[in-house]
Structures are given as structure tokens and as C-alpha cells.
C-alpha positions as CSV (number, residue, x, y, z in Angstrom):
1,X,6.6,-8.8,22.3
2,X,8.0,-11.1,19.7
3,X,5.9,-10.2,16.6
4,X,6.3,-6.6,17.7
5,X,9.4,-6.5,15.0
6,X,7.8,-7.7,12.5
7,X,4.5,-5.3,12.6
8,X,7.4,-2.7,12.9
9,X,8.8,-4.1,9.8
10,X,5.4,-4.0,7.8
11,X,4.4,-0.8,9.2
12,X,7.6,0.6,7.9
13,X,7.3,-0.8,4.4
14,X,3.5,0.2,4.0
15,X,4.7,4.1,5.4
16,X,8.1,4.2,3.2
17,X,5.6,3.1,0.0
18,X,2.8,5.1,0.9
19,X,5.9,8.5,0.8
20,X,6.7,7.3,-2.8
21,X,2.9,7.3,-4.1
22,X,2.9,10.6,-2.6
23,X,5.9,12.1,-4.1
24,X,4.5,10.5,-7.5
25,X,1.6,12.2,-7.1
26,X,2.9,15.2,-6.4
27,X,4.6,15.2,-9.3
28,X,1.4,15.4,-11.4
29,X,-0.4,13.1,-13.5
30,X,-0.6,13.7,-17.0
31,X,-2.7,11.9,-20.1
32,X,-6.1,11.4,-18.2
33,X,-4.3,8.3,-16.4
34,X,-2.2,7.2,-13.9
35,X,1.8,7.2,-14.6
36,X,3.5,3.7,-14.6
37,X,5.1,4.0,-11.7
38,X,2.7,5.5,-9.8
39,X,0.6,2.2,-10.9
40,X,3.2,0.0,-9.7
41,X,3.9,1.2,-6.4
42,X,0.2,0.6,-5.6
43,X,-0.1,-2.6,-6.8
44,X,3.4,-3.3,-4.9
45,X,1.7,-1.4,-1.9
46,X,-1.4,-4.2,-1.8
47,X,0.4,-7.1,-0.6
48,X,2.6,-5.1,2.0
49,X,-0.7,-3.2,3.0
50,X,-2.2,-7.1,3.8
51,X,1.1,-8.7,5.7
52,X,0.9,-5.4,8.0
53,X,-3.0,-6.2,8.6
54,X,-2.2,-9.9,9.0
55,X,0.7,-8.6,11.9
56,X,-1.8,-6.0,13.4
57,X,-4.6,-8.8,13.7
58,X,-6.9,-6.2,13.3
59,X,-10.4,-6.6,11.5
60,X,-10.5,-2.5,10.2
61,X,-6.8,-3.1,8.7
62,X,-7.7,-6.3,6.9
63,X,-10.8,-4.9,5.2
64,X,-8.9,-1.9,4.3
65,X,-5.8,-4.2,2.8
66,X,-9.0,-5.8,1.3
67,X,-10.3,-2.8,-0.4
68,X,-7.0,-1.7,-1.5
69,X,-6.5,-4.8,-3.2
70,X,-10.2,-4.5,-5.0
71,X,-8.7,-1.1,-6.1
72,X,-5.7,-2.0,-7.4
73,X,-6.7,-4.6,-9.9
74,X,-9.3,-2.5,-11.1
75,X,-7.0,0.1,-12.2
76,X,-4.9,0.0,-15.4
């Protein structure tokens, strides 16, 4: 039960993050392109996204943190 703090920690982040993209979103996208900070709570989302697979120890969340990551740094 010891590390079940900390995967509630990192859950927490990824979810609080994952509300502000949406909210962004929601707020409409102009230009053909994503807004700043829409941009930069993605790429701050990545390395949360892998220190919550690394606590879950699960295979599906670190290819998804993975994938993310791919994402991000293709965008921009």
C-alpha cells in the first residue's frame, strides 16, 4: 500500500491536466492550429502521463505515455 499515494498523486495530476486541455478545447481553436496553451499543457501532460504509467506498472499505460510523447513532439 505504500506507492498507492503516489499513483494517487500521478493519477490526480494526469486527470487535473487532462480538465484543462479540455476546457482549452472547448474554447475553440482558431488559425488552422493549436493555441499556445493548449500546446503547452500537452507537452506538460507527457511527462506526468509517463510517472503515472511508471506508478501503475502497467504495460497498456506505458505505451500509451509512449505514444503521447510521440505526439507531442510532433506537434508545433
Amino acid at each position: 500500500m505504500r506507492g498507492y499515494g503516489r499513483w494517487m498523486d500521478e493519477a490526480a495530476r494526469v486527470l487535473a491536466r487532462l480538465t484543462r486541455i479540455d476546457e482549452l478545447r472547448g474554447g475553440g481553436v482558431r488559425d488552422g492550429g493549436p493555441a499556445p496553451e493548449l500546446l503547452a499543457e500537452l507537452r506538460a501532460l507527457v511527462p506526468e502521463a509517463e510517472a503515472w504509467a511508471r506508478a501503475e506498472g502497467d504495460a497498456r499505460a506505458r505505451t500509451a505515455a509512449e505514444k503521447l510523447r510521440e505526439g507531442a513532439e510532433g506537434m508545433g
